[in-house]
Phi, psi and omega in degrees: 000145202248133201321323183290294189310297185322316171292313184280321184301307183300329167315311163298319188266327181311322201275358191275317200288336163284344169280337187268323197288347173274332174288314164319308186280345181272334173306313194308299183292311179319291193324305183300328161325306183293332184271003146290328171305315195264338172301307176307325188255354171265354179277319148330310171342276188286352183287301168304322176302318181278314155318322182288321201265341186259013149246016119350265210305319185291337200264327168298314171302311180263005147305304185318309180315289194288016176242327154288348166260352170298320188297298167317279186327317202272359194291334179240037199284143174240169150243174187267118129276128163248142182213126161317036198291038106329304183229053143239094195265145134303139183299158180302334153291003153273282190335313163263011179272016185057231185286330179296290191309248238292353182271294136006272182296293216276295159010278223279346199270332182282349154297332203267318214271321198300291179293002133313333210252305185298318177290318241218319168252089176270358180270352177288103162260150173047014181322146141297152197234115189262163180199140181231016178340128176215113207243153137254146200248359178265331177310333203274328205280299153021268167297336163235042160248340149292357188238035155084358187278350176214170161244022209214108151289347196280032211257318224252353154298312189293297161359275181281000142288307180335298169319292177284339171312325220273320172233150132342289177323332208252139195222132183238078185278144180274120140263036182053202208262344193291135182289310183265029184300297201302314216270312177290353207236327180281327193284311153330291157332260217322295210261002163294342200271330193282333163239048193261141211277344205262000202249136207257334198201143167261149163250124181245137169231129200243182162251175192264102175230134164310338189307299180286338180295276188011292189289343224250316156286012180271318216275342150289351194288324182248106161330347216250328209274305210335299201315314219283356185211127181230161212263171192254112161240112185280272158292081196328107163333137180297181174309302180303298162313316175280326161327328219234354195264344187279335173264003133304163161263129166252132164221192159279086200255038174296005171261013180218326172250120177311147176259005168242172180254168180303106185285143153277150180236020160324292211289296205296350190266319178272358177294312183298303188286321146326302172296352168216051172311160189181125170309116167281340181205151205314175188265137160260143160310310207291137145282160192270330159211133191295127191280141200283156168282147157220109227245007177178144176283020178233089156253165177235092188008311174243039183255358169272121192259173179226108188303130168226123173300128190273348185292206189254156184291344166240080204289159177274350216220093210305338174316300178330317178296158141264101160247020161312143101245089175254086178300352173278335159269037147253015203254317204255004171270176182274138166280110195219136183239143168277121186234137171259179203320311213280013197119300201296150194296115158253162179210114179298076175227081171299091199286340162286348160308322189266108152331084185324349175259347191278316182305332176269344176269334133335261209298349164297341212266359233346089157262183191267112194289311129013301222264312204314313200235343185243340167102340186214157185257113178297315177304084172263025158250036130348106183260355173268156188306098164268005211262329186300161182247104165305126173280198173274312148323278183336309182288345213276311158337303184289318188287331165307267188325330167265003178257026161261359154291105179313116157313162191256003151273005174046247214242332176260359170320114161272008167290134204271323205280006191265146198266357181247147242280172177208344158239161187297169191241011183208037153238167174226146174311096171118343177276117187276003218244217168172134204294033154238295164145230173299320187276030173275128191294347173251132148022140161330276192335290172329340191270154169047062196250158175264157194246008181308108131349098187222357191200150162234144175260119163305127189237000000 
């Protein structure tokens, strides 16, 4: 074999060897790719394991969290009631039972919401049940001595103790004379309530005032809201509310809320009775109010005092009673209203004369003023006392106490036979102001009237 053939073999295997040793180095470096690769990825690894267990850890935590603020939520859950008294009234059999009535209403009202709740909610368990009434009380005590349901106003004072003495929860708020009070005060509640997490439902019973068409359309706007309100219907809701009552839940209390408001019943009452006089008690010799003298036509009002007897309610001396009552002899004497220079309605009474224990022991007595003063009772579910026998104090009393009642013609009444007050009985002539202040049930007007006497009107 020849020197040349020997080269080329060597020639050959240098090139095999050189093929393997670049296949070594391609080998070497991959494999070191790779164990950087698996390095690279266990450190990623162990990275992603330690993130996973600490957001693990963190999901637990802010579970632990929402079940303990879930806890928190459930813990105190309540509902709301609002109430209007424009249009949400209680019947008249509450109204006149005074603290018993208003003792009642709330009863029958903290029963009626509780079995709403158990039918209609069944994710509410156990709620506090809050109730809000927000009355005017001088507008309502008004309303219902004109519409024959009580002759006392102070029954409808006791009401609304009765009514708060009743829950905790329960508030029978006066919000006096201001017109929009009731409304502004329901709208403020709803919407502090609406999104308060602890408040499971509002029930609002409202009247038909744009104030609530407003809210019950704000409240459409979120869909989430819907569920939380549901409405109260007292008094039927106008064209606007009922419309707006379809996307709400709605109900009903008629055993416990009127569906009209307070009719007066003064005109139609006093006709019926003109047309049937009748004695209420044996007939006395004795008249029944002695007709006042008047020796000049320039007097004074409050110059008539009224003597209250320190004996017992029951005189030995049958002269004592007044038991007259006859519309045909109130009838048959001449009918005169006393007026001073400016017009106005005077009424002969001194109310500082009367001994404030005579007056509350009167008014414990509840009798009827009505039956007491006018010869007939309008009312034939009366809950006050017709049966007792007046002394001549006693009638004289009863007659002061219902003229602490506003008339609803004030100062310009021409009823000669009318029993309710027409000036304040605790202002004095020339003063607008009088010791209950704003919160006095009778009128600017009615304050500081002169009692000078100077004309009478024939009626």
């Amino acid at each position: 074999m020849t020197a040349r053939a020997y080269f080329e073999r060597y020639t050959q295997l240098t090139s095999i060897e050189q093929k393997k040793d670049d296949l070594i180095e391609e080998l070497i470096q991959r494999v070191t790719e790779l164990e950087g690769a698996y390095q690279q990825e266990q450190l990623d690894h162990e990275r992603a394991k330690r993130f996973n267990r600490d957001i693990q850890l963190h999901e637990i935590e802010l579970m632990e969290q929402i079940s303990r603020t879930k806890a928190i939520m459930n813990r105190e859950p309540f509902v709301i009631v609002l109430l209007d008294g424009d249009g949400i009234i209680f019947q008249e059999e509450f109204l006149q039972l005074g603290e018993r009535g208003g003792q009642k209403a709330a009863k029958a009202l903290y029963s009626a919401i509780e079995a709403y709740i158990a039918a209609s909610f069944s994710s509410i368990v156990s709620p506090k049940i809050m109730a809000k009434m927000f009355v005017n009380m001088k507008a309502l005590c008004e309303s219902c001595v004109r519409g024959g349901i009580t002759t006392d106003p102070s029954v409808l004072d006791e009401f609304a103790r009765g009514f708060n003495g009743s829950f905790p929860l329960f508030d029978l708020v006066d919000v006096g004379v201001g017109k929009d009070a009731a409304h502004d005060k329901i709208k403020e509640s709803f919407h502090l309530y609406l999104y308060n997490c602890h408040c499971h439902q509002i029930f609002m019973g409202c009247s038909d005032e744009p104030a609530y068409t407003q809210i019950l359309e704000d409240t459409l706007t979120d869909m989430k809201l819907l569920g939380r309100v549901s409405l109260i219907e007292g008094i039927p809701f106008g064209r606007t509310l009922d419309s707006l009552k379809t996307h709400y839940r709605s109900t009903k209390f008629p055993e416990l809320f009127r569906d009209s408001k307070i009719m007066p019943v003064w005109a139609p009452w006093k006709a019926a009775v003109a047309t049937n006089p009748r004695s209420l008690l044996t007939p006395s010799p004795t008249p029944l109010v002695t007709p006042l003298s008047r020796t000049s036509s320039n007097t004074t009002a409050t110059s008539i005092s009224i003597p209250i007897s320190s004996g017992s309610a029951n005189p030995s001396s049958p002269d004592e009673f007044q038991v007259v009552r006859s519309k045909s002899n109130l009838t048959s004497r001449s009918k005169t209203v006393e007026r001073n220079k400016y017009g106005q309605r005077v009424d002969r009474l001194d109310f500082k004369t009367i001994p404030r224990e005579e007056v509350s022991r009167m008014k414990k007595l509840k009798l009827c003023n009505f039956h007491f003063l006018q010869g007939e009772c309008p009312n034939e579910n009366c809950h006050h006392d017709h049966s007792r026998k007046l002394t001549k104090n006693e009638y004289l009393i009863l007659t002061a106490i219902a003229r602490m009642t506003p008339c609803r013609y004030g100062l310009e009444c021409n009823d000669a036979e009318c029993m309710y007050g027409h000036r304040c009985p605790q202002s004095e002539p020339g003063k607008k102001e009088c010791y209950w202040g704003q919160s006095c049930r009778f009128d600017t007007a009615a304050h500081g009237v002169d009692t000078n006497i100077v004309k009478v009107t024939k009626v």
